[in-house]
C-alpha positions as CSV (number, residue, x, y, z in Angstrom):
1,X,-99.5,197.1,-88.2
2,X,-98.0,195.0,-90.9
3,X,-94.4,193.8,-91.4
4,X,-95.1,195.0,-94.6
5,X,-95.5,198.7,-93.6
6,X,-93.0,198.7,-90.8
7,X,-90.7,197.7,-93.2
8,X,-91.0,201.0,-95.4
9,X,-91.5,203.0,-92.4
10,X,-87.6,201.5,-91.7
11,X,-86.1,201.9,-95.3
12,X,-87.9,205.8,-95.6
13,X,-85.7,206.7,-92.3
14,X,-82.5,206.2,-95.1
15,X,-84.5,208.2,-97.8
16,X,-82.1,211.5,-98.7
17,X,-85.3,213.0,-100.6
18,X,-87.6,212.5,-97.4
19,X,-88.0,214.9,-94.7
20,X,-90.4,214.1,-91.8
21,X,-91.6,216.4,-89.0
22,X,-93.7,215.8,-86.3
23,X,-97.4,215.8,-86.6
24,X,-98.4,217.8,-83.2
25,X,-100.0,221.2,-83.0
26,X,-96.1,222.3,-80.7
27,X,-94.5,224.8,-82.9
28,X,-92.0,223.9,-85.1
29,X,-90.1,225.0,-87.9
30,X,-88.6,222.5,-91.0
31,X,-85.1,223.4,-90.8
32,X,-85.4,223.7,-94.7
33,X,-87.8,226.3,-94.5
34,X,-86.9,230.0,-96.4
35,X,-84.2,227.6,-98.0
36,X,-85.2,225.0,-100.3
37,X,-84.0,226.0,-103.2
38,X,-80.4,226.5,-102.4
39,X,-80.8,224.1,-99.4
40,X,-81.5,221.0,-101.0
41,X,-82.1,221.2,-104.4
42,X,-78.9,223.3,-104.9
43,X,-80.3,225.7,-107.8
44,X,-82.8,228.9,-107.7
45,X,-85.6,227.2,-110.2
46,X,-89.0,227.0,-109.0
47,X,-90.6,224.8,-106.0
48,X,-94.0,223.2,-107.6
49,X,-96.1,221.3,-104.6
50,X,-98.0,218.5,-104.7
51,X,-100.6,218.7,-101.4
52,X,-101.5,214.9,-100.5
53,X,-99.5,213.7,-102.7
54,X,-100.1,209.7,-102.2
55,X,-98.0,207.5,-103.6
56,X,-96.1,210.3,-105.1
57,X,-96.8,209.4,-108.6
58,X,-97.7,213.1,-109.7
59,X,-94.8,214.2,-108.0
60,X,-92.4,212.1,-109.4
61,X,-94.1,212.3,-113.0
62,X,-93.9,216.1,-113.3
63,X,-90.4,215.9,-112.6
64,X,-89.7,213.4,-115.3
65,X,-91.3,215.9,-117.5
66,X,-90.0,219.1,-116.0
67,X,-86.3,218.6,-114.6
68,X,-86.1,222.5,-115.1
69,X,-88.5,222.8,-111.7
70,X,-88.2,221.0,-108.2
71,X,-91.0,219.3,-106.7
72,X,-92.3,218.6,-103.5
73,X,-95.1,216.0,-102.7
74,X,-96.3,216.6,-98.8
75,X,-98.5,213.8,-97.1
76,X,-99.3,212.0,-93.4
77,X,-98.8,208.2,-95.0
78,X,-95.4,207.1,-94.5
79,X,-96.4,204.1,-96.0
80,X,-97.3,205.9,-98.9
81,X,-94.2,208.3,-99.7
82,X,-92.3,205.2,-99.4
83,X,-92.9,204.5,-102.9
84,X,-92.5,208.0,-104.5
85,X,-89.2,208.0,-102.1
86,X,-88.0,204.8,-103.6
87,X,-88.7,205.5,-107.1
88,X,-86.9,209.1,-107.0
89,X,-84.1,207.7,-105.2
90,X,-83.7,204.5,-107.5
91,X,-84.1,207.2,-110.5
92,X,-81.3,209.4,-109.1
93,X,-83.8,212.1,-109.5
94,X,-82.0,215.1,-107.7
95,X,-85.3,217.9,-108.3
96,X,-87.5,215.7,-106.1
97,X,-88.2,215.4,-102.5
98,X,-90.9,214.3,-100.1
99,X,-92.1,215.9,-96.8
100,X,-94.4,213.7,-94.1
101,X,-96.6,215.8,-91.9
102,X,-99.9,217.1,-91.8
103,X,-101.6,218.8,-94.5
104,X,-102.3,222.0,-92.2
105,X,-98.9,222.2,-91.2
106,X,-97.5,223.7,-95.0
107,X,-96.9,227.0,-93.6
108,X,-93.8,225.6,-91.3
109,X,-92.7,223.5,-93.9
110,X,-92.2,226.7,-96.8
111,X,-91.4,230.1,-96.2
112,X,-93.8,232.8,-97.7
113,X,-92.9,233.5,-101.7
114,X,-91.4,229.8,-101.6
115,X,-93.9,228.1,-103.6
116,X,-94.5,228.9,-107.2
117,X,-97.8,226.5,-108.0
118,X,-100.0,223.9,-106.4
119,X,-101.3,220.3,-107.1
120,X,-103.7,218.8,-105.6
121,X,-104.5,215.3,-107.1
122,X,-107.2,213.3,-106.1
123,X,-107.7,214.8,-102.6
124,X,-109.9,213.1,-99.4
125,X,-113.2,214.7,-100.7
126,X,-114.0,215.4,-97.1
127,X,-117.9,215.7,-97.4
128,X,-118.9,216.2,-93.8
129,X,-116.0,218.6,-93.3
130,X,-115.5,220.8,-96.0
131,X,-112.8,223.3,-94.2
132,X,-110.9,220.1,-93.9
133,X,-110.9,220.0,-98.0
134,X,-107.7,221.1,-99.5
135,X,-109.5,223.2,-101.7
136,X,-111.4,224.9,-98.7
137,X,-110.9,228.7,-98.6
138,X,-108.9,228.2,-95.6
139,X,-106.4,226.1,-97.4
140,X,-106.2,228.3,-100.3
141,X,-105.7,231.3,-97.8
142,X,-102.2,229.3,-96.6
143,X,-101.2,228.4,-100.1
144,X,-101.5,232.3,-101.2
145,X,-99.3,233.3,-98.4
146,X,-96.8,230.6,-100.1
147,X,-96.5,232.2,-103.5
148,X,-94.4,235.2,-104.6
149,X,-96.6,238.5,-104.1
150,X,-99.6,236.1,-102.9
151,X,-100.5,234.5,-107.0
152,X,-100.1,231.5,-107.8
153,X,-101.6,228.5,-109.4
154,X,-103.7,225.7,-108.1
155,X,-104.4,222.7,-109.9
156,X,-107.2,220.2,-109.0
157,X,-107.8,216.7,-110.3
158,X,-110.1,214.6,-108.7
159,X,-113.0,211.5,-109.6
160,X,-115.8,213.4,-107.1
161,X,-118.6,215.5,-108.3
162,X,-119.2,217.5,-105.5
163,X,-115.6,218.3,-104.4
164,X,-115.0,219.7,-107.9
165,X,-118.7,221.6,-107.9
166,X,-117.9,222.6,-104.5
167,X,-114.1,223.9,-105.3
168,X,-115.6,225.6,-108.7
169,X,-118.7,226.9,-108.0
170,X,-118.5,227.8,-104.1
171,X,-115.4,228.5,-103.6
172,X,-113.3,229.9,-107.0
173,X,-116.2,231.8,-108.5
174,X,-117.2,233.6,-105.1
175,X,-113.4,234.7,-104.5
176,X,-113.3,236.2,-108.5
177,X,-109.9,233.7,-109.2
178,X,-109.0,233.3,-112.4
179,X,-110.2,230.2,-114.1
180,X,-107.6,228.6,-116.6
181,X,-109.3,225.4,-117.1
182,X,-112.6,223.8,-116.1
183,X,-114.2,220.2,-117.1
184,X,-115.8,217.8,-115.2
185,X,-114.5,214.8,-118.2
186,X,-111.0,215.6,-118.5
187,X,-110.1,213.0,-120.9
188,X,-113.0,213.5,-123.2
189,X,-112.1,216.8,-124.7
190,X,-110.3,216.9,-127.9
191,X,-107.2,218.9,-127.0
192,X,-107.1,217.6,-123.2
193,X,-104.6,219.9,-121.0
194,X,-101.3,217.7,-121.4
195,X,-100.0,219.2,-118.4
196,X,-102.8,217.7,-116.7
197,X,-103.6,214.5,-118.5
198,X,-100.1,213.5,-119.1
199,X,-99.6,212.1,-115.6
200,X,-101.7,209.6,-114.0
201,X,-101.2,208.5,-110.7
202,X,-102.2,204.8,-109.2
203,X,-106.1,206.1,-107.9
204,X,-106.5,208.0,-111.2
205,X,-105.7,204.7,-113.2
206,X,-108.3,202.7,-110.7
207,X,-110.8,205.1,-111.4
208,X,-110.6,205.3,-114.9
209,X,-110.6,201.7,-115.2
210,X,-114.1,201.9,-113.2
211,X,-115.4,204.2,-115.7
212,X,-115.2,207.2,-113.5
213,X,-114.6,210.6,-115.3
214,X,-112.0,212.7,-114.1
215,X,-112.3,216.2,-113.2
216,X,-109.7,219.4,-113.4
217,X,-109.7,222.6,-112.6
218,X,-107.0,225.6,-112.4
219,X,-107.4,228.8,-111.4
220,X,-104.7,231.5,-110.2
221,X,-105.2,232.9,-106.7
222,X,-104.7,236.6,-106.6
């Protein structure tokens, strides 16, 4: 392991906005959990979270543009949060905070109704273990448990084909979701979602500068 990353693995442990829990099947229970709102971000507006979040670019870009919601980015890469961490924190950015554990793990983390919509932003396309995709119906099943009266909105942006055919055509179509926006070149339409194309995090920018088209889809689980 680098100095590098052992570095950042030593600052996050003075991180306010950064909560990390342990990444073994034992039960536990974030102590945050049924309490965010009031817990740590000290008002009642809605919790927006950002599954794999990375870097935490997308986090920390939607609440530049949103300080009216709070946001969550969850991920396993210490490393990684690091930066989102550092940014919010040098930014004094109080609707922000970061979680470090494993994807599957979400339901321990936030309390059922807790959640009020879902990112997921250039995802581990998974393509020898699709129930592993955060897309998969298995994840989606835990998310709906997470929003108020089981509906709520999923977002997904991502450069691979077959993770958004997969997500669109095998998984949202079959369950009847609602779609509220569907192209496989985000950035070539004419009145591009701004919600969506507005942020771009640090793989989106590689990829574009590759040539790579983005994909997006939303869709409201019900």
């Amino acid at each position: 392991m680098g100095k590098n990353k052992l570095a950042k693995f030593e600052e996050n442990l003075g991180f306010k906005n950064l909560f990390q829990f342990p990444a073994t099947i034992l039960p536990w229970e974030a102590p945050l959990r049924g309490h965010w709102q009031e817990g740590y971000y000290g008002n009642s507006n809605p919790v927006v979270l950002e599954m794999g979040c990375g870097k935490g670019d997308y986090t920390v870009g939607l609440a530049r543009r949103y300080p009216d919601k709070n946001f969550v980015g969850l991920d396993i890469k210490g490393a990684r949060l690091w930066r989102g961490c550092k940014t919010a924190t040098e930014e004094s950015m109080a609707n922000v905070a970061f979680v470090r554990t494993r994807a599957e793990f979400v339901e321990r983390v936030f309390a059922p109704g807790e959640i009020s919509e879902i990112w997921i932003t250039f995802p581990d396309p998974q393509p020898s273990k699709p129930n592993k995709r955060l897309c998969s119906p298995m994840f989606l099943e835990r998310y709906r448990k997470l929003f108020p009266g089981g509906r709520g909105i999923v977002h997904l942006k991502t450069d691979d084909g077959d993770l958004y055919e997969y997500c669109l055509h095998e998984v949202v179509e079959p369950a009847g979701y609602e779609i509220l926006a569907s192209t496989a070149d985000l950035y070539a339409e004419e009145t591009a979602q701004s919600e969506a194309a507005a942020v771009q995090t640090f793989y989106e920018k590689r990829w574009l500068a590759e040539g790579r088209k983005i994909k997006y889809l939303a869709f409201r689980l019900m």
